[in-house]
VEXMI-331560 format. One line per field, with one value per residue: residue number from 0; residue in one letter; x, y, z of N, C-alpha, C, O in turn. Coordinates in steps of 0.1 Angstrom, whole numbers, plus 2048, in hexadecimal, padded with zeros to 3 digits. Layout:
nr NUM;...
rest a;...
neast X;...
nnorth Y;...
nup Z;...
caeast X;...
canorth Y;...
caup Z;...
ceast X;...
cnorth Y;...
cup Z;...
oeast X;...
onorth Y;...
oup Z;...
//
This chain:
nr 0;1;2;3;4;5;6;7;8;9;10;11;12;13;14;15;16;17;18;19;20;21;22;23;24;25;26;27;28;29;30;31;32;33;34;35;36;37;38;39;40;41;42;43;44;45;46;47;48;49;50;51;52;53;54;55;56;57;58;59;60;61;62;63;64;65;66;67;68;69;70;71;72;73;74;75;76;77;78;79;80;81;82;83;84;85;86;87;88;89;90;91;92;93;94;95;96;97;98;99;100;101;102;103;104;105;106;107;108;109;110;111;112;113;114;115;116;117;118;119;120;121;122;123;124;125;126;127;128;129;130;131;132;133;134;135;136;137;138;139;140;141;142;143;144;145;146;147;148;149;150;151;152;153;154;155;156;157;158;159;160;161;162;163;164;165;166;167;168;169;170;171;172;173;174;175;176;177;178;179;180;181;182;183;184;185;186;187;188;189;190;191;192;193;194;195;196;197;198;199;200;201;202;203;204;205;206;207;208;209;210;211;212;213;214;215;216;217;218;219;220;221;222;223;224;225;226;227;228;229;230;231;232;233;234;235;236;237;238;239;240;241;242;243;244;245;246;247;248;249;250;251;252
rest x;x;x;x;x;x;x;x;x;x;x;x;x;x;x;x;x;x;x;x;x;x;x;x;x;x;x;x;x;x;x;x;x;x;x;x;x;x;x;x;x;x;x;x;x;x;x;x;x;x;x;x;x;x;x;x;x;x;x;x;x;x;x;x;x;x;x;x;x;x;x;x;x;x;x;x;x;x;x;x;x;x;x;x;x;x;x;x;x;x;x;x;x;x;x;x;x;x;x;x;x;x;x;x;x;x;x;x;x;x;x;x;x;x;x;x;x;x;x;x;x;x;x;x;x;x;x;x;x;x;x;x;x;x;x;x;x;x;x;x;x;x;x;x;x;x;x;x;x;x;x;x;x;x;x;x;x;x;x;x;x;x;x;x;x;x;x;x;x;x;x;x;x;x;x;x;x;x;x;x;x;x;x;x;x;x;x;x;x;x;x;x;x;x;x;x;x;x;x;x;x;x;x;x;x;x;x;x;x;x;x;x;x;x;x;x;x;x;x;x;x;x;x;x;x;x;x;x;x;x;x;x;x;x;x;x;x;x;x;x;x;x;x;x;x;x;x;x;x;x;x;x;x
neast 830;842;837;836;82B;811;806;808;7F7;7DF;7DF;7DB;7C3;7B0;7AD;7AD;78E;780;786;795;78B;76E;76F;780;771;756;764;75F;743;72B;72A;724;709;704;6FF;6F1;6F4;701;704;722;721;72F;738;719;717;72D;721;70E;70E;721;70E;6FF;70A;705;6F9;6D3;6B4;69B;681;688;67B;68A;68F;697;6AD;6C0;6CC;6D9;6D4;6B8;6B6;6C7;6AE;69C;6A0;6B2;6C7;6E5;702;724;739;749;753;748;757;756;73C;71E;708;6E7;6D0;6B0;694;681;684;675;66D;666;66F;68C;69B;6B2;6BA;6C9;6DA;6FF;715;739;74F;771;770;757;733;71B;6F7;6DD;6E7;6D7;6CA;6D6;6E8;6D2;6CE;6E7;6E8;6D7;6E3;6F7;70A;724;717;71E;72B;73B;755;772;77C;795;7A1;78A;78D;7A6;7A9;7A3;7BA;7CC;7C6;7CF;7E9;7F2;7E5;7F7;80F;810;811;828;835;838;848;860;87F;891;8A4;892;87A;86A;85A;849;831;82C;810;7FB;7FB;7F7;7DE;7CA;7CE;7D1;7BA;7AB;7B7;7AE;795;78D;798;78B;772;776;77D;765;754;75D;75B;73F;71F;70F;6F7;6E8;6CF;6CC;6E0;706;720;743;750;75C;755;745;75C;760;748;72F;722;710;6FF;6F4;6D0;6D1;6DE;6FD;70D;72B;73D;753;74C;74C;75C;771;77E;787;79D;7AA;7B3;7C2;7D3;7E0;7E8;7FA;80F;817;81C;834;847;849;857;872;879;87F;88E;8A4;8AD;8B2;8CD
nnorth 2FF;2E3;2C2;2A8;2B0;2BA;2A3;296;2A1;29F;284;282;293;27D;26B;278;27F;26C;255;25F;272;26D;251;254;26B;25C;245;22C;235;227;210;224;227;210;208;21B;234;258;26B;27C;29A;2A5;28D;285;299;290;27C;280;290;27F;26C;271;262;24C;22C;228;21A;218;213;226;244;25E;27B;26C;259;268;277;272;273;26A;254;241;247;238;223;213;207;211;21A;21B;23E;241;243;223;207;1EF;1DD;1CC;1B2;1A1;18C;17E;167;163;17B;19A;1B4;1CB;1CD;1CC;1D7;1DD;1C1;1B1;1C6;1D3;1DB;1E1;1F0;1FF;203;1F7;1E8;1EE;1F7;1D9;1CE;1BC;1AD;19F;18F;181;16E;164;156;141;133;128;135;14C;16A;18D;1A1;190;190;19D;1AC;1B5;1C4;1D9;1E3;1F0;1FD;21D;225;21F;22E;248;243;244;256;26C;263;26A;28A;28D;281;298;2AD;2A2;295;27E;262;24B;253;24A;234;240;242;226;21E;22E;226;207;206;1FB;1E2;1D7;1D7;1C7;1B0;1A8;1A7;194;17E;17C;179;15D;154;154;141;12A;11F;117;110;0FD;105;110;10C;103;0EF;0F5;0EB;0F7;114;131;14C;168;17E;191;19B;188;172;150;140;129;130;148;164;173;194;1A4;1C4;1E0;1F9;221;227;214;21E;237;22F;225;23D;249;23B;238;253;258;244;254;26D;260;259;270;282;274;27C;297;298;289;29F;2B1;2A9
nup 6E1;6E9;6D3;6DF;6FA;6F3;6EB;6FE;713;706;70A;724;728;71F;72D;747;745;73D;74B;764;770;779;780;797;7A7;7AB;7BD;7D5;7D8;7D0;7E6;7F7;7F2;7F3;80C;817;81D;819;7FB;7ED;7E4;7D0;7C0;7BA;7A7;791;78A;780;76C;75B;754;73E;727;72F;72C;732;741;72A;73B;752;75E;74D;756;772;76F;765;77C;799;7B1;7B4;7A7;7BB;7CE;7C1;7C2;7AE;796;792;77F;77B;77A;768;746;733;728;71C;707;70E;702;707;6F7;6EC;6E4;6F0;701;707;6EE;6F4;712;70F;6F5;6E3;6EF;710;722;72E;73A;73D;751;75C;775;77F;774;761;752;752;766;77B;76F;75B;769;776;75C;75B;772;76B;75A;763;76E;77D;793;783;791;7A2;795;78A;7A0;7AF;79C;793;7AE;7AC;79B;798;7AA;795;77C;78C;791;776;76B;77A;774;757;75C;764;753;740;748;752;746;749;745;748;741;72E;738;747;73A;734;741;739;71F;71A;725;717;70C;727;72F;71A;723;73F;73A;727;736;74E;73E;739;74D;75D;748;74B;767;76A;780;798;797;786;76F;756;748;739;726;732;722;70D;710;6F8;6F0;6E1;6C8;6B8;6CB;6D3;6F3;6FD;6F9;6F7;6E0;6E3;6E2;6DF;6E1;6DC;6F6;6F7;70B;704;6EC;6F2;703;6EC;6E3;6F3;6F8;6E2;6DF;6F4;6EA;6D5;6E5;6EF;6DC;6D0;6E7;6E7;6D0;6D1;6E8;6DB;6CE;6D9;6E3
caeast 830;842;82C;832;822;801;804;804;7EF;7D2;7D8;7D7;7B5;7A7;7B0;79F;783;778;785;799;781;761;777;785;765;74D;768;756;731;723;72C;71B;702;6F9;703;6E5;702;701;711;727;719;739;731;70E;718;734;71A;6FF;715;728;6FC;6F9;70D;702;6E7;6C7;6B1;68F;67A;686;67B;694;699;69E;6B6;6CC;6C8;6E0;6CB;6AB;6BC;6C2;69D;692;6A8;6B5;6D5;6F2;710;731;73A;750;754;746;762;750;72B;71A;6F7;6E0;6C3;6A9;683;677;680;66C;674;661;673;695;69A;6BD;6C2;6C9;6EA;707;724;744;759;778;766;74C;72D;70D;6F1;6D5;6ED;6D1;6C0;6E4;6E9;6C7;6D7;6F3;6E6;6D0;6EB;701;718;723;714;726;72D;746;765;77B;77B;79D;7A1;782;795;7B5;7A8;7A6;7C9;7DA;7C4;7D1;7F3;7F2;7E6;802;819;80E;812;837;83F;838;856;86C;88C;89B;8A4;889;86C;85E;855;83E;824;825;803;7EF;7FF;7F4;7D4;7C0;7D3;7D2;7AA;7A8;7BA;7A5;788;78C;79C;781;76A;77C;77A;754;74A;762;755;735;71F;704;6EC;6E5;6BF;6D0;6F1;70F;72E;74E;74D;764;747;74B;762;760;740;721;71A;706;6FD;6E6;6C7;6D4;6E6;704;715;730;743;75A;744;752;769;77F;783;78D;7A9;7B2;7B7;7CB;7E5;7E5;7EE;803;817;81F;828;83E;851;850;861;878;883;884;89A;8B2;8B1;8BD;8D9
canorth 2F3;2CF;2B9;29F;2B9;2BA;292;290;2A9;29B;27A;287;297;275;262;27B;283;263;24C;25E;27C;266;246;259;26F;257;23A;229;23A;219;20F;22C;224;1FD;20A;226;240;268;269;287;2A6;2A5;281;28C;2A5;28E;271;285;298;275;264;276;25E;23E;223;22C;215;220;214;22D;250;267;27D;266;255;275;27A;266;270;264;245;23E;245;22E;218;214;200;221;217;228;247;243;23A;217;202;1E0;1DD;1BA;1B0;190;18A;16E;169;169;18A;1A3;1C0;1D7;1D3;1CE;1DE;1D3;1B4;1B0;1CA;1C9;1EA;1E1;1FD;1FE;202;1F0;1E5;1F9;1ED;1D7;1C1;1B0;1A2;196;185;173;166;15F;14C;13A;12A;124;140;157;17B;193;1A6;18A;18A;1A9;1B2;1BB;1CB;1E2;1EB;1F3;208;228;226;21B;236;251;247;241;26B;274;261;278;298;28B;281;2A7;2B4;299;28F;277;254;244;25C;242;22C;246;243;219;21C;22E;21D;1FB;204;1F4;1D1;1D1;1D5;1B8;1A3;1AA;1A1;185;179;179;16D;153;149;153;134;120;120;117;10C;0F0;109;110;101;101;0EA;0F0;0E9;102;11B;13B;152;16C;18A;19A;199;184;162;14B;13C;11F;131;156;16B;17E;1A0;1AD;1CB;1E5;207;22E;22A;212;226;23F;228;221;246;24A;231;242;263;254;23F;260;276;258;25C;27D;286;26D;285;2A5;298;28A;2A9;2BF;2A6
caup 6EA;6DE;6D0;6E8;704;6EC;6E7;711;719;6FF;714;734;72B;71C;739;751;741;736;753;773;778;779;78D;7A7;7AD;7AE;7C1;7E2;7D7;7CF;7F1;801;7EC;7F5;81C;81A;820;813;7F2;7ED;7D7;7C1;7BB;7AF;79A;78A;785;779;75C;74F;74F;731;71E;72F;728;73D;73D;72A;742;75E;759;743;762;77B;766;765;78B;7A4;7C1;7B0;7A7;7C5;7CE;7B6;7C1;7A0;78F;790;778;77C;772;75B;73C;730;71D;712;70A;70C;702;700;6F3;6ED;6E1;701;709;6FF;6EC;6FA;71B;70E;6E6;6E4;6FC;720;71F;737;734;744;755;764;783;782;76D;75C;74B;756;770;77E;761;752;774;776;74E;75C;77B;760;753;770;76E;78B;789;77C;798;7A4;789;78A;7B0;7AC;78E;795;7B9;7A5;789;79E;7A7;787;775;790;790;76C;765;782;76A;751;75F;764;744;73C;74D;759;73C;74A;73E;74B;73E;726;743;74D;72F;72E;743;72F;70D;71C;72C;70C;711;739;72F;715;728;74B;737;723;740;755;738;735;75B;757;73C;74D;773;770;78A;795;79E;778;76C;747;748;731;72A;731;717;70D;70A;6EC;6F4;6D4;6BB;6BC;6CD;6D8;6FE;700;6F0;6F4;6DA;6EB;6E0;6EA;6DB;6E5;6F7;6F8;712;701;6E2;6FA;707;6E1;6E0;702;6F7;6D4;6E4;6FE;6E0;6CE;6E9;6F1;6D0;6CA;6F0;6E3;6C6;6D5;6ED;6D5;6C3;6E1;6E4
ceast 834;839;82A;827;817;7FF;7FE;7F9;7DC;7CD;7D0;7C7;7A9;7A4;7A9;793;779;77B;78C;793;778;765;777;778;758;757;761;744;72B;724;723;70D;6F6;6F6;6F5;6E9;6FB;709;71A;723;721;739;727;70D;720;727;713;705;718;716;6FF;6FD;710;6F8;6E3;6BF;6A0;684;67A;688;686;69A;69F;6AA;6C1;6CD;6CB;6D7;6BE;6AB;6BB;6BA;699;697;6AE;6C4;6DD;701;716;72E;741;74D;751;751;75F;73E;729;70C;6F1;6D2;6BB;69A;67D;675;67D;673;673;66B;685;69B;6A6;6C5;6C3;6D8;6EF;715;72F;750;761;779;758;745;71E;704;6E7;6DC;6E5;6CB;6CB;6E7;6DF;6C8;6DF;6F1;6DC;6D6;6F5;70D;71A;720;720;730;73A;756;76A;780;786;7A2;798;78E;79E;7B2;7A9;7B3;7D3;7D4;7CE;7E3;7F8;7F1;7F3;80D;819;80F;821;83D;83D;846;863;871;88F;89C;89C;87C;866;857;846;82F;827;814;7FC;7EE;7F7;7EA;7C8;7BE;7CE;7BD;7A6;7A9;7B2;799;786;794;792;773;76A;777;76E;750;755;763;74E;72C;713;6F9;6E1;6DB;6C3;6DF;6F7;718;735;74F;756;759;750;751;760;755;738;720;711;708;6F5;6DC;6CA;6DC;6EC;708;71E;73F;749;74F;752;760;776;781;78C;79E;7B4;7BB;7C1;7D9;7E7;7F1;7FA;812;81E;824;833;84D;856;857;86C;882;884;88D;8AB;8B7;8B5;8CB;8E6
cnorth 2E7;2C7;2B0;2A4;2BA;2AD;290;296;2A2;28E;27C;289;28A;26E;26D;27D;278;254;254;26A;272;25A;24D;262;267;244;235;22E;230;210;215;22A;219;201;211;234;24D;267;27A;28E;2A2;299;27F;28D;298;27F;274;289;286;269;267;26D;24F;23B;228;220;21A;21E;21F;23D;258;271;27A;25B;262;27A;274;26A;26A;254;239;23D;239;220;20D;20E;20D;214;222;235;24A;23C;22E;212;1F5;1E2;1CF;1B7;1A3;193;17B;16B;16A;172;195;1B1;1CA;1DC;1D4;1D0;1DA;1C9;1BF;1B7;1C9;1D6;1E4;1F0;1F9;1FC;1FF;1EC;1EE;1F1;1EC;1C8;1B9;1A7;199;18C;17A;166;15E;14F;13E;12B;121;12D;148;164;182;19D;19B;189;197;1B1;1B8;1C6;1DB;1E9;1EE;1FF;216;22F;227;228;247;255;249;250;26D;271;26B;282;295;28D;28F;2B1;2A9;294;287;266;24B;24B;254;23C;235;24A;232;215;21D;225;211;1FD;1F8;1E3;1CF;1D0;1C8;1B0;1A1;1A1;195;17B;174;176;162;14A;149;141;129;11B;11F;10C;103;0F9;110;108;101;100;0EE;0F3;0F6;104;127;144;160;17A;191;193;18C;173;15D;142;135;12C;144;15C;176;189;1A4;1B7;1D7;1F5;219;22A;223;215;234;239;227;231;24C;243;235;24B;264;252;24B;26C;271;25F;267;285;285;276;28C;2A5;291;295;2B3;2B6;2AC
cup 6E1;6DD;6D8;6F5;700;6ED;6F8;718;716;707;71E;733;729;728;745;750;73F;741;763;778;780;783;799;7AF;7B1;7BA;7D2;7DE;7DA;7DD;7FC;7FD;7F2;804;821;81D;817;80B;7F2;7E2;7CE;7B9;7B8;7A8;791;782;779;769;758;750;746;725;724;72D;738;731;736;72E;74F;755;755;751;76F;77A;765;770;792;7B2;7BC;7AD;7AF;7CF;7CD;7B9;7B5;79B;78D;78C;77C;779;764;74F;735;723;713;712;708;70F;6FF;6FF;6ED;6EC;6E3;706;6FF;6FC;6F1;707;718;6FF;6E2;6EA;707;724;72C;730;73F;742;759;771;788;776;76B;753;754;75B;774;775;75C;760;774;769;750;767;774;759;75A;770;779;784;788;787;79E;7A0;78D;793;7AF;7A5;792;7A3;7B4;79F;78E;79F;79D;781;77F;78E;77F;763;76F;777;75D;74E;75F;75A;73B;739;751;745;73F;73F;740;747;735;72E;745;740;72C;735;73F;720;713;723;723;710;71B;735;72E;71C;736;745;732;72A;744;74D;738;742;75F;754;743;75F;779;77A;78C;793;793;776;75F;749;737;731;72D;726;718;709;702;6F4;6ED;6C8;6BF;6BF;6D0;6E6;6FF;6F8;6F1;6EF;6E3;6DD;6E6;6E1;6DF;6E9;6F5;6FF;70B;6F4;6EA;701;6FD;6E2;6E8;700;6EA;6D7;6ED;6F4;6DC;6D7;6EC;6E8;6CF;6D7;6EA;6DA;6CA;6DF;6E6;6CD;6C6;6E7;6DE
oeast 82F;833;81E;81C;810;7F3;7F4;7F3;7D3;7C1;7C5;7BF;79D;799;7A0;78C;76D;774;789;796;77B;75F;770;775;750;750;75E;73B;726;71B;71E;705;6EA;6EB;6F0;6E2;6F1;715;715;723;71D;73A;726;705;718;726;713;702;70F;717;702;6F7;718;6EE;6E9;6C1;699;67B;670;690;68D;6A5;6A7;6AF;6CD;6D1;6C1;6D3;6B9;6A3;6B6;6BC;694;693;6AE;6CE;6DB;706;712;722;73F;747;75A;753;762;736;72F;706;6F5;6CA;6C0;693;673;66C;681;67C;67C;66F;68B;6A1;6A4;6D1;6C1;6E1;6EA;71B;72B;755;760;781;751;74D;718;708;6E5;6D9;6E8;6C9;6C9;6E9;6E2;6C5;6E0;6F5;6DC;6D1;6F9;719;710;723;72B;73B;745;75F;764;786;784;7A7;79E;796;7A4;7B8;7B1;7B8;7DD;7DD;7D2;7E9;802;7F8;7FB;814;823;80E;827;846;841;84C;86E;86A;892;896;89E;873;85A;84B;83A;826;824;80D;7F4;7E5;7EC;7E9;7C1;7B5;7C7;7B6;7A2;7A0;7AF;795;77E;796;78D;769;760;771;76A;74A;755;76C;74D;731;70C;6F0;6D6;6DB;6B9;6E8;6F2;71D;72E;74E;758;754;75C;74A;75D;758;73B;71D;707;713;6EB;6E3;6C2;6E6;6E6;705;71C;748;742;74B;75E;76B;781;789;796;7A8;7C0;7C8;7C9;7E5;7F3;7FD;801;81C;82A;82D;83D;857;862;85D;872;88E;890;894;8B7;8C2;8BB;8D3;8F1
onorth 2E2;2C3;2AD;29E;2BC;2AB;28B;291;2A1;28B;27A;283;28A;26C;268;27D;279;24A;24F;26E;26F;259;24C;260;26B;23B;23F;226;22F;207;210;22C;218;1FD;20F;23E;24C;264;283;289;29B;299;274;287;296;27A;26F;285;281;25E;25D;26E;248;243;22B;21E;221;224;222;241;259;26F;281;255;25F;286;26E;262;263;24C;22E;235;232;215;201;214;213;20B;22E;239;252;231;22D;218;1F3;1E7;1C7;1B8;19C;19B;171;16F;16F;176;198;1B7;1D3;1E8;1DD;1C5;1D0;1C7;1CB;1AF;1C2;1D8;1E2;1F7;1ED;1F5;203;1EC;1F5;1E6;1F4;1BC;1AE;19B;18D;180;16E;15A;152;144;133;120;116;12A;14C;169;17E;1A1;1A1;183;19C;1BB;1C4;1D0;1E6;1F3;1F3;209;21D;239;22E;230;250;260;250;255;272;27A;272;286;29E;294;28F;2B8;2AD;291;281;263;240;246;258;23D;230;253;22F;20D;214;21F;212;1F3;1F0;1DB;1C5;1C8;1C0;1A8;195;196;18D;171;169;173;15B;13F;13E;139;11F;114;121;101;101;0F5;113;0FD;0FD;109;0EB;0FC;100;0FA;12A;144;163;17F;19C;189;187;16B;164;13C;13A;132;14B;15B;17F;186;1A9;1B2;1DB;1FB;218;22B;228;20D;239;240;228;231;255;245;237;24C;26D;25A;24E;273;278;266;269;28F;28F;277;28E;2AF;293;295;2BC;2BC;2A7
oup 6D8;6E7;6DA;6F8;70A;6EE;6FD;721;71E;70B;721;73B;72D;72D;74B;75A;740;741;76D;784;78C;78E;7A3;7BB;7B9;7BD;7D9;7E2;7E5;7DC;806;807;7F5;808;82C;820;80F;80E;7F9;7D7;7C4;7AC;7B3;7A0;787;776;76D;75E;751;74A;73F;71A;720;72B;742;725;73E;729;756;74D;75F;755;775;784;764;76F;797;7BB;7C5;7B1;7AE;7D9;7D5;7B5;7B5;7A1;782;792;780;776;75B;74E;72D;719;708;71A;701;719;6F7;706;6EA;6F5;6DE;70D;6F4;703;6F1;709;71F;6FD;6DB;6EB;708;729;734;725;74B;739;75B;777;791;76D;774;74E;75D;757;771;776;759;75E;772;76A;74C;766;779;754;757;773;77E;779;78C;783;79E;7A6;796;791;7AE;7AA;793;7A2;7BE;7A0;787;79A;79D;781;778;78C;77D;75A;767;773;75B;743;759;757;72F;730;753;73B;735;735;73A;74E;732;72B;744;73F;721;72F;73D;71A;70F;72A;728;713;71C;73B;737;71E;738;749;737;724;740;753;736;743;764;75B;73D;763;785;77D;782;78C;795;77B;759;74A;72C;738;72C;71E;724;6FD;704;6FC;6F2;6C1;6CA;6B6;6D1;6E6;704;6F0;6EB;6F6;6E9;6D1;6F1;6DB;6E9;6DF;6F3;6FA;70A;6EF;6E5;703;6FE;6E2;6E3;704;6E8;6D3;6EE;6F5;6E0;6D3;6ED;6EB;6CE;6D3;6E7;6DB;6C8;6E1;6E9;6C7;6BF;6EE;6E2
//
């Protein structure tokens, strides 16, 4: 097998495994979810396997934390399925450790958000910020798509030569970027948005994207989670089957 076909294939599998299995299986749930709707088994199952490698919080029992129908019982905060790409934490002397051991966290997905959304909300409304749930509306509705056509591109660039076959791996290569810039986008319009309704005024602010700041009296975090090492690795793998197609087609010239 040419190397490039190991380079694409390795994507391929990052990219489903780690964001367009878990996306596309779990896409609308949350929907059916708020609605009171019947979720679908295979959207279950796919939840329940990719729990294992998200934050639960350690106040809700261990197996109802690994248990999308229990969850939804409990009526319980359910993050995506996939992958988490940013993590972001605050903390503050007020809050207790007991209930929260590493700050008040906050996972950003591709498709949504994980963590303890409401507590970072009631922070956020604290300050005058819109919740969090507001910024990305687009983006999040996108990510399904881009990631589907983005493996179909994939499977292409397998078998298709032609002169345009690089084209078909700039999605994955640039998934990393199209992230950053999403995000510190909409941080940006975050700290710079805020609103009367805030009982702690201050000014427009670029709140920290990368590594540890501070917020009126709460220390933030915010540093990259699993998924977007996973992304690093996607556009790695992507990069080099790029090249190395590249050669094996100049070499059967």
């Amino acid at each position: 097998m040419q190397k490039y076909k190991i380079y694409t294939i390795i994507a391929i599998i990052i990219m489903s495994v780690c964001f367009t299995i878990p996306a596309l299986g779990f896409f609308g749930v949350s929907q059916k979810i708020a609605n009171g709707e019947a979720v679908p088994t295979y959207a279950v199952k796919i939840w329940n396997l990719y729990s294992k490698i998200q934050y639960k919080n350690h106040l809700i029992d261990k197996d109802t934390a690994s248990d999308l129908n229990k969850m939804i019982a409990s009526r319980a905060e359910i993050a995506p399925a996939s992958f988490p790409v940013w993590s972001i934490s605050l903390d503050a002397p007020n809050y207790p450790k007991e209930a929260f051991p590493n700050g008040v966290p906050l996972y950003v997905h591709i498709d949504g958000y994980g963590g303890d959304v409401s507590e970072m909300n009631t922070l956020n409304h604290y300050i005058g910020m819109y919740a969090v749930e507001y910024g990305g509306n687009f983006e999040r509705a996108m990510s399904p798509y881009y990631l589907l056509i983005s493996t179909l591109c994939m499977l292409a660039f397998l078998y298709y030569d032609g002169r345009a076959n690089s084209l078909l791996m700039v999605l994955p290569i640039i998934a990393p970027l199209i992230f950053i810039a999403c995000y510190a986008g909409w941080l940006y319009w975050y700290g710079h948005n805020m609103q009367e309704f805030g009982a702690f005024k201050i000014k427009p602010f670029m709140p920290t994207a990368f590594g540890d700041g501070k917020v009126a009296q709460f220390n933030t975090h915010s540093y990259p989670a699993i998924g977007f090492y996973a992304m690093l690795l996607l556009s790695f793998f992507s990069i080099l089957a790029l090249f190395s197609k590249r050669k094996f087609l100049a070499d059967k010239r």
